[in-house]
N, C-alpha and C positions, 0 to 999 in steps of 0.2 A: 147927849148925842156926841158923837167922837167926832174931835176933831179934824175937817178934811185935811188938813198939812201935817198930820199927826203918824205917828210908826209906833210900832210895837213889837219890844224884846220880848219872845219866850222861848224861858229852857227848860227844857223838859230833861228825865232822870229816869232812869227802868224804875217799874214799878213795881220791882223787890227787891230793888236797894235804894229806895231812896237816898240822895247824896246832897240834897240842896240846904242848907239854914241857914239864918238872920245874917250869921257873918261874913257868908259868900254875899247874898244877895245886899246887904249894906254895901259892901265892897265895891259891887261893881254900881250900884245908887249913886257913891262917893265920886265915882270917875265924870260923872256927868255935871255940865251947870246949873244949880238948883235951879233956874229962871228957864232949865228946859225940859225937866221932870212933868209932867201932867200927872198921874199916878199909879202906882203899884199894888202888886197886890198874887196872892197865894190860891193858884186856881187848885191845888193839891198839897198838903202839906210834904215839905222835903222832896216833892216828886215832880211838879211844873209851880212857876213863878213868870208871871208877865209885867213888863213896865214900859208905860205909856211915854210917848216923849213928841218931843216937837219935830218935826222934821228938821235933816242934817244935812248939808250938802251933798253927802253924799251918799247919799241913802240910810244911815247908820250903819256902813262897814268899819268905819273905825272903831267905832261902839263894840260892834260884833268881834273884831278880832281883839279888842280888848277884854271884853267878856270872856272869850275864849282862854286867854293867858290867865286870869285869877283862876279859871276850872281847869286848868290845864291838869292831867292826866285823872283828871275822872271822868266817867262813863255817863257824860251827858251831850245835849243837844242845845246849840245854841241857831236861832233862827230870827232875821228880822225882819218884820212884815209892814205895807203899809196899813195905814188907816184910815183911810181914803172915803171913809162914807158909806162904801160898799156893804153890805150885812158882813160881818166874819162868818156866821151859822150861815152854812151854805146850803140850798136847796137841791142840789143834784151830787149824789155820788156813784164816781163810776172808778172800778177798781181791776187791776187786774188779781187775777187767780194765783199761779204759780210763784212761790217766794213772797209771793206778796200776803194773799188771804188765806194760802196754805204754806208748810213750810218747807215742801215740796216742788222739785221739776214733775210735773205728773210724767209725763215720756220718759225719765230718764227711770222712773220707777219701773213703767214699762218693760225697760229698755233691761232692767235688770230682770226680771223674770224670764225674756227673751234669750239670755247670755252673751249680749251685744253694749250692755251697759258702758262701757270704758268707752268705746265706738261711739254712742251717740252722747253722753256725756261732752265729750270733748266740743261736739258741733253747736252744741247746746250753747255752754259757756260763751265759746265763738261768736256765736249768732246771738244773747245776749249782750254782750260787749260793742256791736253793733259792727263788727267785722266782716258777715257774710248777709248773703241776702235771704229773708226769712222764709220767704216760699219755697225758695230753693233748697234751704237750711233743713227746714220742713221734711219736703217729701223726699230728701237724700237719706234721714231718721226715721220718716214711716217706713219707708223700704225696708229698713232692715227689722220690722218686726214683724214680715208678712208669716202668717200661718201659727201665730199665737191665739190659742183659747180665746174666746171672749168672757168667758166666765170668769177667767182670771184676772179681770181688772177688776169684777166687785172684791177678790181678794187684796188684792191692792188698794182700794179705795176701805177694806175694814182692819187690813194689819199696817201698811205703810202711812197711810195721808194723815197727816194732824191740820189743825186749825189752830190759822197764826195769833199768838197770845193776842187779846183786844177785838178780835175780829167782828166777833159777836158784840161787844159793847158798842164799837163804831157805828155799825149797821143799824142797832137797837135803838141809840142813844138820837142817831139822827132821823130816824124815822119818826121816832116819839116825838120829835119837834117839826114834821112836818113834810120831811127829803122825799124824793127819791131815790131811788138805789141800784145799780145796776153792776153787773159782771160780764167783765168783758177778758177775753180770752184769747189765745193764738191757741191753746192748746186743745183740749178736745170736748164735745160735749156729753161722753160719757161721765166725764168728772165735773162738770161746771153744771150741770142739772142736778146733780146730788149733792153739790158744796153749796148751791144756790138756795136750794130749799131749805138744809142743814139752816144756813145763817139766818135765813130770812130776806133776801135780797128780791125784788120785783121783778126784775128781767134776769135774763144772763145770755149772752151769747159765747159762740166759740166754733171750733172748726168739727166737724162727721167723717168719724172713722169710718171707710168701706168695709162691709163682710159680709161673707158668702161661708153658709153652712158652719154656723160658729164660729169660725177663724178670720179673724183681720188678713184683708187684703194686701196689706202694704201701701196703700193709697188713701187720699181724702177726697172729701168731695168738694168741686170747683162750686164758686170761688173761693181762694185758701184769705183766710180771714186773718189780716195782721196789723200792720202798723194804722193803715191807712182807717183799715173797719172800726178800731176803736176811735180813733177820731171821729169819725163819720157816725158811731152812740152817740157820744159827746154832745156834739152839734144834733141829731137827730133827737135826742130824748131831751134836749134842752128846749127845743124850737117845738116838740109835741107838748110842753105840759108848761108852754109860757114862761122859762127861765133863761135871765139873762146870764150869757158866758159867766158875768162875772160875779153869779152865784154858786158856781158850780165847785168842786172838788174832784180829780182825778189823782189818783195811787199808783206807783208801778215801780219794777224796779230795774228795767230790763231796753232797749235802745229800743225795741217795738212798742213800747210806752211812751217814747219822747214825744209825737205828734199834741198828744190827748195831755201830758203832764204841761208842755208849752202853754195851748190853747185857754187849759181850763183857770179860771178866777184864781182858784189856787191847788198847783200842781206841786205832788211832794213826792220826793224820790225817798223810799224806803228801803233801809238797807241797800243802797244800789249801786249799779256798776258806773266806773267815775264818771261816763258818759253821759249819764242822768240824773247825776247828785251834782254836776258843775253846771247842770243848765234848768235846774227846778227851783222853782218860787221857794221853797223849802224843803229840808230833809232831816230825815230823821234815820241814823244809824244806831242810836242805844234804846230807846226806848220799844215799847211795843203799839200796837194801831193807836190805844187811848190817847198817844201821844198829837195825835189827828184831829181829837176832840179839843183838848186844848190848845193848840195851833185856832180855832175857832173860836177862843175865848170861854169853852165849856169848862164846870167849875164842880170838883171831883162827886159833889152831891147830887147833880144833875145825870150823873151816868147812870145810861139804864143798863142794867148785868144780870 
């Protein structure tokens, strides 16, 4: 049973260049007081490495920026977590879509078939970064793709959208143990019902493009679903299937994800903008989603792909 006074270092490495071995991780072993070691260990060869330790005044940031300095200029993640009793394998995930589960802005792909891409691009970024308000952000960018095909977003959805490296093992690997799974979206549910079912996800929500006679209207339909809605999953699909907050896992990487990455047991800002990479339980800029699984203590045998 882990220790309740207990933290835990994991750093995670892309998993096509693994960069981690014995001599980093000895290295940074040595920084610490044997008598505060608990133990270590290789949840991925070269790729994630965790080590157990006792609680530190001050959270183990010293730790952490020390870890950082022996890997400094490689392409890893260093994150410290507590140990608090809580399960690590968490029972709910809830994710966002856009950058996050795809490696796309679904709108701005829109936005480029429309010939407005530059235009809504920029509001995007904006309203990401947590600078404008997202409803508003919203239907200033539906506007301007009124009178586009609607046929041409299954185009888009089979030449532009990929799916973000991991995405599938994430969803796979926690379900096989038990999760639920959810998507949650600002963007739209032309694309979050066909990315949903793609991965295997249980719910997904997200905002209703208006149209009339094939062509988008330039409008969504009320209520515009954004920061607050993904919270409101969060807490809804936790409180429906008898999970405590602090089983849960939320993904995002965008300032209409900060409510839901706050709230949840363990909220990870992915790839994300500084807004919600300096106020997430943890983050992960080099690796891909597996790096999720082990942030949970999952050990690279266990992933289902």
């Amino acid at each position: 049973m882990p220790d309740p006074s207990s933290l835990v270092l994991v750093i995670t490495a892309p998993e096509k260049a693994p960069c981690l071995n014995a001599t980093l991780t000895d290295t940074i072993t040595r920084i610490i007081a044997k008598d505060a070691i608990i133990e270590s260990r290789w949840l991925s060869t070269g790729e994630a490495w965790e080590l157990r330790l006792v609680t530190q005044a001050d959270g183990g940031q010293r730790l952490k920026q020390q870890a950082s300095t022996v890997l400094i200029g490689l392409p890893v993640d260093v994150n410290i977590l507590p140990d608090d009793g809580a399960p690590r394998r968490k029972k709910l995930l809830i994710a966002d879509m856009d950058s996050t589960i795809i490696e796309q802005e679904c709108i701005d792909e829109i936005a480029d078939f429309a010939g407005v891409r530059d235009k809504v691009s920029a509001v995007t970024e904006s309203a990401m970064r947590g600078e404008l308000d997202f409803a508003e952000a919203l239907k200033s960018r539906v506007a301007l793709l009124a009178g586009l095909e609607v046929g041409l977003l299954d185009e888009i959805i089979g030449s532009r959208i990929s799916i973000m490296p991991g995405a599938r093992a994430l969803v796979a690997t926690m379900k096989a143990h038990g999760a639920r799974t959810a998507l949650v979206s600002g963007g739209f549910t032309y694309f979050t019902d066909r990315i949903s079912n793609s991965i295997g996800f249980d719910i997904s929500q997200a905002n209703q493009l208006c149209v009339s006679d094939g062509r988008l209207l330039g409008t969504v339909k009320q209520p515009i679903l954004g920061r607050q809605a993904k919270l409101e999953a969060l807490k809804s699909e936790a409180k429906l299937h008898g999970i405590p907050l602090s089983q849960t896992l939320a993904v995002g990487d965008g300032a209409n994800d900060l409510a839901m990455i706050r709230k949840a047991g363990l909220g990870v800002a992915y790839r994300a903008k500084p807004i919600v990479a300096g106020e997430a339980k943890a983050a992960i800029k080099h690796g891909n989603l597996k790096a999720l699984l082990y942030l949970q203590g999952y050990t690279r045998d266990e992933l289902v792909e």
